[in-house]
VOPA-903795 format. One record per residue: residue number from 1; x negated, y, z of N, C-alpha, C in turn. Coordinates in steps of 0.02 Angstrom, whole numbers, padded with zeros to 5 digits, always signed. Each point is the difference from the previous one (the first is absolute). Layout:
N
<i:NUM n_c1:X n_c2:Y n_c3:Z ca_c1:X ca_c2:Y ca_c3:Z c_c1:X c_c2:Y c_c3:Z>
...
***
This chain:
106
<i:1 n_c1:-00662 n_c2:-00014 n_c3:-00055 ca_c1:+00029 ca_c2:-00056 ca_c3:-00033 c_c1:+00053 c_c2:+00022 c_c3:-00051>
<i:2 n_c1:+00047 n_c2:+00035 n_c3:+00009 ca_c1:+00050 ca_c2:+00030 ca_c3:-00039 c_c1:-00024 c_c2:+00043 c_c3:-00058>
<i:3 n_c1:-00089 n_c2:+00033 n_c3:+00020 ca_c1:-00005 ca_c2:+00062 ca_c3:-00056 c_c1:-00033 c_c2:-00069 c_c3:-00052>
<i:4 n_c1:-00023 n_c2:-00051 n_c3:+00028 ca_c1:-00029 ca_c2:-00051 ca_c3:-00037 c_c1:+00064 c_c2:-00034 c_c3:-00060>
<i:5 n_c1:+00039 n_c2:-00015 n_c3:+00029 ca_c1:+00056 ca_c2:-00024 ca_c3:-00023 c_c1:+00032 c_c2:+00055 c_c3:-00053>
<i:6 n_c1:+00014 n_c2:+00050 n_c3:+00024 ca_c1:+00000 ca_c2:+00057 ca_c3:-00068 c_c1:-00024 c_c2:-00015 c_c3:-00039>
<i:7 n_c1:-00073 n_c2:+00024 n_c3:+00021 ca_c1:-00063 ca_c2:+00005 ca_c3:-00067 c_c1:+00008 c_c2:-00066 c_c3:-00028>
<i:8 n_c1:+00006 n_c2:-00049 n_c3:-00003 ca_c1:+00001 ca_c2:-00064 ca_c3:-00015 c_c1:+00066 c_c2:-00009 c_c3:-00059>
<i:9 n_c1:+00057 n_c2:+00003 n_c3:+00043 ca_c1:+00063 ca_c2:+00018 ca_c3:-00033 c_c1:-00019 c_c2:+00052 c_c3:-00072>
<i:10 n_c1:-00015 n_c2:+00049 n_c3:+00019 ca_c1:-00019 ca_c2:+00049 ca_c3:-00062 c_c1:-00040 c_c2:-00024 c_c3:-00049>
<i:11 n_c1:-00053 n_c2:-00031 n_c3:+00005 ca_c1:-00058 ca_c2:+00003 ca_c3:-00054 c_c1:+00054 c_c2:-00084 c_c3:-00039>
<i:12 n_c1:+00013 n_c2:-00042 n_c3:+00057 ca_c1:+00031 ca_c2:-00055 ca_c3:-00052 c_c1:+00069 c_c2:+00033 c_c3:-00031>
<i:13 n_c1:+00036 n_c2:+00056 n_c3:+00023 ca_c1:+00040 ca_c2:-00011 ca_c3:-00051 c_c1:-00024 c_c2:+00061 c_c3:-00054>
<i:14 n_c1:-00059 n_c2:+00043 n_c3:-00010 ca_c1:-00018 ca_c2:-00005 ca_c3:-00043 c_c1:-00046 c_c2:-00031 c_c3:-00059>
<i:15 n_c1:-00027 n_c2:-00071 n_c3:+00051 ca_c1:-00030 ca_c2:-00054 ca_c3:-00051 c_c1:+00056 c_c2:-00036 c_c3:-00056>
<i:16 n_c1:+00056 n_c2:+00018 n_c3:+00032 ca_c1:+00066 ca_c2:-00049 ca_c3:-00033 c_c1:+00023 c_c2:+00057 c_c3:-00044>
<i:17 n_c1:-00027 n_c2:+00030 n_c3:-00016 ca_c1:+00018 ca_c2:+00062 ca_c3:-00038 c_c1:+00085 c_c2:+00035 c_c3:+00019>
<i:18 n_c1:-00030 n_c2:+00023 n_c3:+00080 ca_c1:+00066 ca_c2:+00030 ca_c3:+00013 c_c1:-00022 c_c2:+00100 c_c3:-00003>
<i:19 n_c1:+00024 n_c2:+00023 n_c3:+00006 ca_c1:-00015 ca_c2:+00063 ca_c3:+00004 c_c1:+00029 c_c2:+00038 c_c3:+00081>
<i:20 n_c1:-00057 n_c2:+00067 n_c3:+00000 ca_c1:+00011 ca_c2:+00052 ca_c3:+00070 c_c1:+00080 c_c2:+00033 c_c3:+00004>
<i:21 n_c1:-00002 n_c2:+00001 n_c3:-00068 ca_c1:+00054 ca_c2:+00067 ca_c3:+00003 c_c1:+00075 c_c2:-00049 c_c3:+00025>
<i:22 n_c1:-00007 n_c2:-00064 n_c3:-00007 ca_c1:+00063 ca_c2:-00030 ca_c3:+00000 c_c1:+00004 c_c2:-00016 c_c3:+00069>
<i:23 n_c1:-00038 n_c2:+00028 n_c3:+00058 ca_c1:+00025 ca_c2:-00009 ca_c3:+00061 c_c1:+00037 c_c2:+00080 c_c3:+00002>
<i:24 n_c1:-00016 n_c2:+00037 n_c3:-00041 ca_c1:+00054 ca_c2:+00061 ca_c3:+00006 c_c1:+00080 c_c2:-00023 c_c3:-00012>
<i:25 n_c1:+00014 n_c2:-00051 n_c3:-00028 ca_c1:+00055 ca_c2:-00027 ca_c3:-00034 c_c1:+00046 c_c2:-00037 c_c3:+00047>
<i:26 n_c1:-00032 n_c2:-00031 n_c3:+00064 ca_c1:+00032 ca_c2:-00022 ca_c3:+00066 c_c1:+00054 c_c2:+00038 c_c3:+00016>
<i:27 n_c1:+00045 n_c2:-00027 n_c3:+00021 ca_c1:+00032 ca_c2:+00049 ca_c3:+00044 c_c1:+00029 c_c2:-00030 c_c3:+00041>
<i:28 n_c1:-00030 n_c2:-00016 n_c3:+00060 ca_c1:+00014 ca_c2:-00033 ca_c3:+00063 c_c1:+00061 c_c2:+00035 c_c3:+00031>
<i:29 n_c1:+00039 n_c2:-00027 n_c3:+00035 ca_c1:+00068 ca_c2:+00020 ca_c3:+00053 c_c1:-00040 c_c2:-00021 c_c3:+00050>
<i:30 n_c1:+00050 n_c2:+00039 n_c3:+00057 ca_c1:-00005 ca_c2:+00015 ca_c3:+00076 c_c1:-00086 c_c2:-00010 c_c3:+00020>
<i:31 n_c1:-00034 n_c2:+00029 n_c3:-00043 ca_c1:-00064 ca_c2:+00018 ca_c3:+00043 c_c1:-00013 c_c2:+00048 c_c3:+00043>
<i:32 n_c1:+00038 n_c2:+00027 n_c3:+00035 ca_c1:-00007 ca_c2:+00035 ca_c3:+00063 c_c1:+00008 c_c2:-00061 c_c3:+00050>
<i:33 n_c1:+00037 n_c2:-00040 n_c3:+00015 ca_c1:+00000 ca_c2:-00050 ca_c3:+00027 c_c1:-00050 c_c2:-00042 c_c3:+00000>
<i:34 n_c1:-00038 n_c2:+00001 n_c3:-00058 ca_c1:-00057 ca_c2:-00047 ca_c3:-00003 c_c1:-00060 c_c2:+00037 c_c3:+00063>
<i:35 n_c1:-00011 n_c2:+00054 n_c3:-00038 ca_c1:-00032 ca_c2:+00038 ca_c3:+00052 c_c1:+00017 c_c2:+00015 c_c3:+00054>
<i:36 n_c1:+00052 n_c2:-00017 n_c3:+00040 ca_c1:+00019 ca_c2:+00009 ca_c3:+00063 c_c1:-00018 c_c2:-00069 c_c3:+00015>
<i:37 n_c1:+00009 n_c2:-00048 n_c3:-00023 ca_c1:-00023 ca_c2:-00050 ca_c3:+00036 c_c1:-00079 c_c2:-00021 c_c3:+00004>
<i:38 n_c1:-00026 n_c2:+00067 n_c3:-00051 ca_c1:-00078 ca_c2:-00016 ca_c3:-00004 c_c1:-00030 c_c2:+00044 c_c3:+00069>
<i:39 n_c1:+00041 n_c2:+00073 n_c3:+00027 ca_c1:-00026 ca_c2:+00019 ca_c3:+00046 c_c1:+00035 c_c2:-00004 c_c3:+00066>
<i:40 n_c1:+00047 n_c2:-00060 n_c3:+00002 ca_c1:-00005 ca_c2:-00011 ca_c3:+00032 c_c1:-00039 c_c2:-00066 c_c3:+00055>
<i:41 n_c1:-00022 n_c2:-00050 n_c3:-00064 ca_c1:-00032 ca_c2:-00043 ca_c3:+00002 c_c1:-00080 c_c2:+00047 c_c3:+00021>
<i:42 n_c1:-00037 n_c2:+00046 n_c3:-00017 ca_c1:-00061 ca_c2:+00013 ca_c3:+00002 c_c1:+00010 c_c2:+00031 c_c3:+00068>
<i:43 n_c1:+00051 n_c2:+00034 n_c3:+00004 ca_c1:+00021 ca_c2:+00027 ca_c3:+00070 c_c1:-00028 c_c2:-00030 c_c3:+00061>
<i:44 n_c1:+00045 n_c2:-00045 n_c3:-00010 ca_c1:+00013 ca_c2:-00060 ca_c3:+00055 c_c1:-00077 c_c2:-00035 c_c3:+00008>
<i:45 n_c1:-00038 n_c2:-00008 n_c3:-00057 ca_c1:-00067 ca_c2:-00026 ca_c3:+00019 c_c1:-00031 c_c2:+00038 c_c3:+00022>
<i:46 n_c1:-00008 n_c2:+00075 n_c3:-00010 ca_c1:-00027 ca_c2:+00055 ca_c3:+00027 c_c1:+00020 c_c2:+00005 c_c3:+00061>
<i:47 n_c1:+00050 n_c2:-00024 n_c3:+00014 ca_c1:+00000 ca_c2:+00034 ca_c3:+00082 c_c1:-00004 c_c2:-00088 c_c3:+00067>
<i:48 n_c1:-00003 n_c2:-00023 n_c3:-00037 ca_c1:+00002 ca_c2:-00052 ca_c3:+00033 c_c1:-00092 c_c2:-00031 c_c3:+00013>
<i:49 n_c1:-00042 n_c2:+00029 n_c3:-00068 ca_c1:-00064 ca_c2:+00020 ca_c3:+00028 c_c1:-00020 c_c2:+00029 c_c3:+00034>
<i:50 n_c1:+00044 n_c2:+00077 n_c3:+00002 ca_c1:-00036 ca_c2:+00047 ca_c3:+00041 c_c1:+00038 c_c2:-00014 c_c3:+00072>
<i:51 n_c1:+00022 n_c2:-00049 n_c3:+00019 ca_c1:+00014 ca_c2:-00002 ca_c3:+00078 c_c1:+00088 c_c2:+00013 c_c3:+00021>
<i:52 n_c1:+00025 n_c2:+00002 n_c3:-00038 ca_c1:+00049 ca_c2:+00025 ca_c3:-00004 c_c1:+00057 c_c2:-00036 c_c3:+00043>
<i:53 n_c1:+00048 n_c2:+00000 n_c3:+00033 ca_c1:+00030 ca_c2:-00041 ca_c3:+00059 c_c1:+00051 c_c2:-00007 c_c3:-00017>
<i:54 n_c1:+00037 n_c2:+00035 n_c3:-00054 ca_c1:+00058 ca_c2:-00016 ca_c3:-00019 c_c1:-00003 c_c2:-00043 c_c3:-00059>
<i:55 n_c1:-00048 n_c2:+00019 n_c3:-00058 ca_c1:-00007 ca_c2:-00045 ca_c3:-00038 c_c1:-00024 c_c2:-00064 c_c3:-00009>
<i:56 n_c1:-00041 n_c2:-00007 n_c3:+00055 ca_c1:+00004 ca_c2:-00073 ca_c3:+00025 c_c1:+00036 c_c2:-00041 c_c3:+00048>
<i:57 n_c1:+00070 n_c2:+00028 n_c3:+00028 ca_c1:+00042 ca_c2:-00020 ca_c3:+00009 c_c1:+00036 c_c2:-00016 c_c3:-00053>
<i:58 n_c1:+00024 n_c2:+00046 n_c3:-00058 ca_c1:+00047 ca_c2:-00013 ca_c3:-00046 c_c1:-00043 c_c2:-00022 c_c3:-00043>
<i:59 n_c1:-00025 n_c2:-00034 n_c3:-00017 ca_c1:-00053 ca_c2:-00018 ca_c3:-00064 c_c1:+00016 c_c2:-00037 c_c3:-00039>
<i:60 n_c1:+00050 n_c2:-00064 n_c3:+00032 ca_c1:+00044 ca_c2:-00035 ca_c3:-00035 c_c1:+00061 c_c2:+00024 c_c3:-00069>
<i:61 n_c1:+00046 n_c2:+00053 n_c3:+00059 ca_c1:+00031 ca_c2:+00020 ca_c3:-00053 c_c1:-00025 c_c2:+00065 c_c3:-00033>
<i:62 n_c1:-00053 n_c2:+00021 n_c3:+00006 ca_c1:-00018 ca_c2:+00049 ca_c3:-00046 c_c1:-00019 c_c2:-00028 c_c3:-00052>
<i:63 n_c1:-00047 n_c2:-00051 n_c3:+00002 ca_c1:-00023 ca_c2:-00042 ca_c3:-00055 c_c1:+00058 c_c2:-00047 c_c3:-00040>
<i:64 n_c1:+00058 n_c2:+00005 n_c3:+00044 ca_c1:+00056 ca_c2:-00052 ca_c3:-00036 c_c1:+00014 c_c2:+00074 c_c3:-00049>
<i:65 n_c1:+00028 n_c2:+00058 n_c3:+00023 ca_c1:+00028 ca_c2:+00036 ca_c3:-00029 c_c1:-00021 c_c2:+00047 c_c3:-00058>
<i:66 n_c1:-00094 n_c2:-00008 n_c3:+00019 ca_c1:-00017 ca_c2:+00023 ca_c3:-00063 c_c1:+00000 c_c2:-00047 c_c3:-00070>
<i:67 n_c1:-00028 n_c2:-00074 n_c3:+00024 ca_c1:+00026 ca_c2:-00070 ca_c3:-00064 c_c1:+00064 c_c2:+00019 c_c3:-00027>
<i:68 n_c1:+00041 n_c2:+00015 n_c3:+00053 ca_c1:+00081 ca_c2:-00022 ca_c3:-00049 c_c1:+00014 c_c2:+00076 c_c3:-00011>
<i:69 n_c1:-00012 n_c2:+00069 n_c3:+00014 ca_c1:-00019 ca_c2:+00048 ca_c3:-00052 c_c1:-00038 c_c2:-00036 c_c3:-00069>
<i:70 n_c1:-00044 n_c2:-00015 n_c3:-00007 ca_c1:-00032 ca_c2:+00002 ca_c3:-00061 c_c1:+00044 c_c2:-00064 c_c3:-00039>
<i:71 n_c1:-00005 n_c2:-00027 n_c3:+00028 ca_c1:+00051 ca_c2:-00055 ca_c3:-00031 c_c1:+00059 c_c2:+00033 c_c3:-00043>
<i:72 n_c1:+00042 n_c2:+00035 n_c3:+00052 ca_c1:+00042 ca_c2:+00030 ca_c3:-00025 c_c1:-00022 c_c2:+00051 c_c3:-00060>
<i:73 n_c1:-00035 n_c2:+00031 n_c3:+00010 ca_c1:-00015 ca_c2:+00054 ca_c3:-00047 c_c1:-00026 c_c2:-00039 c_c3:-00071>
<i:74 n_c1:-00039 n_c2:-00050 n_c3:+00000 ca_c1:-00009 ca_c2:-00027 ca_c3:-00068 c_c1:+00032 c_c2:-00053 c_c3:-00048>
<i:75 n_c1:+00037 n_c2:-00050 n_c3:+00063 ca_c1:+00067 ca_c2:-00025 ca_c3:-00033 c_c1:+00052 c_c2:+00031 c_c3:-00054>
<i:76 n_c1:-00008 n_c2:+00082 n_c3:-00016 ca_c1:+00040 ca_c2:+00026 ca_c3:-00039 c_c1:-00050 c_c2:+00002 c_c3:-00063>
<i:77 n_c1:-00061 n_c2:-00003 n_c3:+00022 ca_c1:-00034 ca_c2:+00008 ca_c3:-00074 c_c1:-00033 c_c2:-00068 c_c3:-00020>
<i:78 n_c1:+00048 n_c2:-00054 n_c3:+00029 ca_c1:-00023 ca_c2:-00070 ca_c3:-00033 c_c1:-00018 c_c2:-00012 c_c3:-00069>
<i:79 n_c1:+00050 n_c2:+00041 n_c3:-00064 ca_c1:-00018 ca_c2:-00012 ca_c3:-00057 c_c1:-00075 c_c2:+00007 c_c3:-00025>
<i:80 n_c1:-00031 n_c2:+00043 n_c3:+00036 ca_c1:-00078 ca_c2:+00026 ca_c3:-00032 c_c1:-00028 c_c2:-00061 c_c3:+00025>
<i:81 n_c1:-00044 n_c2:-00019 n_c3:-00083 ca_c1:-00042 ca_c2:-00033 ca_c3:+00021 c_c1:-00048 c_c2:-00008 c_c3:+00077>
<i:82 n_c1:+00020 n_c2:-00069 n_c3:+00044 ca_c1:-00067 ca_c2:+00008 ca_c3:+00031 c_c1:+00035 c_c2:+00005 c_c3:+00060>
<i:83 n_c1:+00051 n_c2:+00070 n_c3:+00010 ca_c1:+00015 ca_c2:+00014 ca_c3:+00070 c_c1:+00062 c_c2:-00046 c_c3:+00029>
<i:84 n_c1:+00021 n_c2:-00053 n_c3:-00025 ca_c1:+00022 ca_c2:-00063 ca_c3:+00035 c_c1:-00049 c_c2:-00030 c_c3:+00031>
<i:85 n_c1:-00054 n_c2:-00027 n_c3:-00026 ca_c1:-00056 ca_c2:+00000 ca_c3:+00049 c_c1:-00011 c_c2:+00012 c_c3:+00068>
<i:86 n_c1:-00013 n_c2:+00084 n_c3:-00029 ca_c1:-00038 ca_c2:+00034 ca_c3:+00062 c_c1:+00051 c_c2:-00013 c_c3:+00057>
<i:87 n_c1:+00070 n_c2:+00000 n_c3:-00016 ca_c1:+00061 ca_c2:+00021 ca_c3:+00054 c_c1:-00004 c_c2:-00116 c_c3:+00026>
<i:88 n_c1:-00007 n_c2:-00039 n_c3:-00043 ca_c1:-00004 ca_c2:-00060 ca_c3:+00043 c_c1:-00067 c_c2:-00004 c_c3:+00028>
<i:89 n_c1:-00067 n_c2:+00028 n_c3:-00006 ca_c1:-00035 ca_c2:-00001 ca_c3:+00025 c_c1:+00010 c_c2:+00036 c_c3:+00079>
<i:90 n_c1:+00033 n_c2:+00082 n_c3:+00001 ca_c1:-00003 ca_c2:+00015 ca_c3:+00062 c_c1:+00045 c_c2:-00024 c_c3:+00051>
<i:91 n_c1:+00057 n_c2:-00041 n_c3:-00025 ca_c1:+00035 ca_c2:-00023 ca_c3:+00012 c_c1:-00036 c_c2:-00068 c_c3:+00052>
<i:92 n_c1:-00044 n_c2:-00024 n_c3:-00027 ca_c1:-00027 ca_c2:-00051 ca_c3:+00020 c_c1:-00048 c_c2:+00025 c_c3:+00076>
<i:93 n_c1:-00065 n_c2:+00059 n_c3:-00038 ca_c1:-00025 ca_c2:+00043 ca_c3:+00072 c_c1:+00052 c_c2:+00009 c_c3:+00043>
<i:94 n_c1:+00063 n_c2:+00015 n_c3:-00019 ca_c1:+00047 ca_c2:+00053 ca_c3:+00063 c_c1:+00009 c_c2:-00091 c_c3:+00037>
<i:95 n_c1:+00054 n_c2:-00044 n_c3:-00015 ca_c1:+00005 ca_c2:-00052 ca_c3:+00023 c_c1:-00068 c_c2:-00032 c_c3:+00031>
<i:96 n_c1:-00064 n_c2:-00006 n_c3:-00021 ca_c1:-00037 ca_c2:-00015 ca_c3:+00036 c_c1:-00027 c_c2:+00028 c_c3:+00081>
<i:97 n_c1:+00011 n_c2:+00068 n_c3:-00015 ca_c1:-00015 ca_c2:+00053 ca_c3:+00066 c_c1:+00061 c_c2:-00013 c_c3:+00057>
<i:98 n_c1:+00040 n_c2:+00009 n_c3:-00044 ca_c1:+00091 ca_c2:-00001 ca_c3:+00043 c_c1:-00016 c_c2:-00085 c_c3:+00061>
<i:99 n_c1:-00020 n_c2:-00053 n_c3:-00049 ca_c1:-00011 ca_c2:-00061 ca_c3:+00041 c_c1:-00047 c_c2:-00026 c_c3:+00028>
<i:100 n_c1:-00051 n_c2:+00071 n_c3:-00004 ca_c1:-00060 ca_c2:+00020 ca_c3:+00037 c_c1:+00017 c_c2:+00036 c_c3:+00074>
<i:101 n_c1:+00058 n_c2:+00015 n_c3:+00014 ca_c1:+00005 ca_c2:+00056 ca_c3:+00046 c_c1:-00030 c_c2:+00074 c_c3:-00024>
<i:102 n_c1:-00015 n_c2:+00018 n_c3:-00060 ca_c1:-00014 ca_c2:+00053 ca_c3:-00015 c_c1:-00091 c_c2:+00008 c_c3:+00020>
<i:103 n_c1:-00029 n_c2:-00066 n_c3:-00045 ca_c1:-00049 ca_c2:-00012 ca_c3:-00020 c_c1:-00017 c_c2:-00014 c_c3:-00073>
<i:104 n_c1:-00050 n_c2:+00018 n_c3:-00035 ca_c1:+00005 ca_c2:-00042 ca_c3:-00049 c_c1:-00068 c_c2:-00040 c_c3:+00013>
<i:105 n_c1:+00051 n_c2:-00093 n_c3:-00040 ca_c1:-00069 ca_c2:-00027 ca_c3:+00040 c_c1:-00076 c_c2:-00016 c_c3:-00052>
<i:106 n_c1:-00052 n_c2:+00004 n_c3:+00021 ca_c1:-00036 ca_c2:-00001 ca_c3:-00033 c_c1:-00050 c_c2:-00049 c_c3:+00010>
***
């Protein structure tokens, strides 16, 4: 779904006549944080598949803590187009799971 959303993202913003080279031109803050909250989010699904006893005990706040990692991490790069979005969108997943008991519901 995400490589879809790329590819998608890409080809329209070069239908709008945007160009490749100008994602060289980004310069995102605190993306180590982003990515910490990305492995720790994949983490946590990974082990909570494979049987895992602690992570499905803590599943709640792992999943709280990886949302409000990423949250945090992209709230600083609100100005770029787009990633106000993404950060009220996960904002919305994290709050949905959180009042899931650390479900998301589907």
């Amino acid at each position: 779904m995400i490589v879809v959303g790329l590819t998608l993202g890409l080809v329209g913003g070069l239908l709008a006549g945007g160009s490749i080279s100008r994602l060289i031109d980004v310069r995102l803050r605190w993306v180590g944080l982003i990515f910490l909250a990305l492995a720790l989010r994949i983490g946590t699904q990974t082990a909570i598949a494979n049987g895992v006893e602690i992570a499905e005990t803590l599943r709640l706040p792992l999943y709280a803590g990886a949302f409000g990692l990423l949250i945090a991490g992209l709230w600083p790069n609100r100005n770029h187009p787009g990633l106000l979005a993404v950060a009220v969108g996960a904002g919305a997943n994290g709050v949905a799971i959180i009042v899931n008991g650390g479900w998301m519901p589907v």
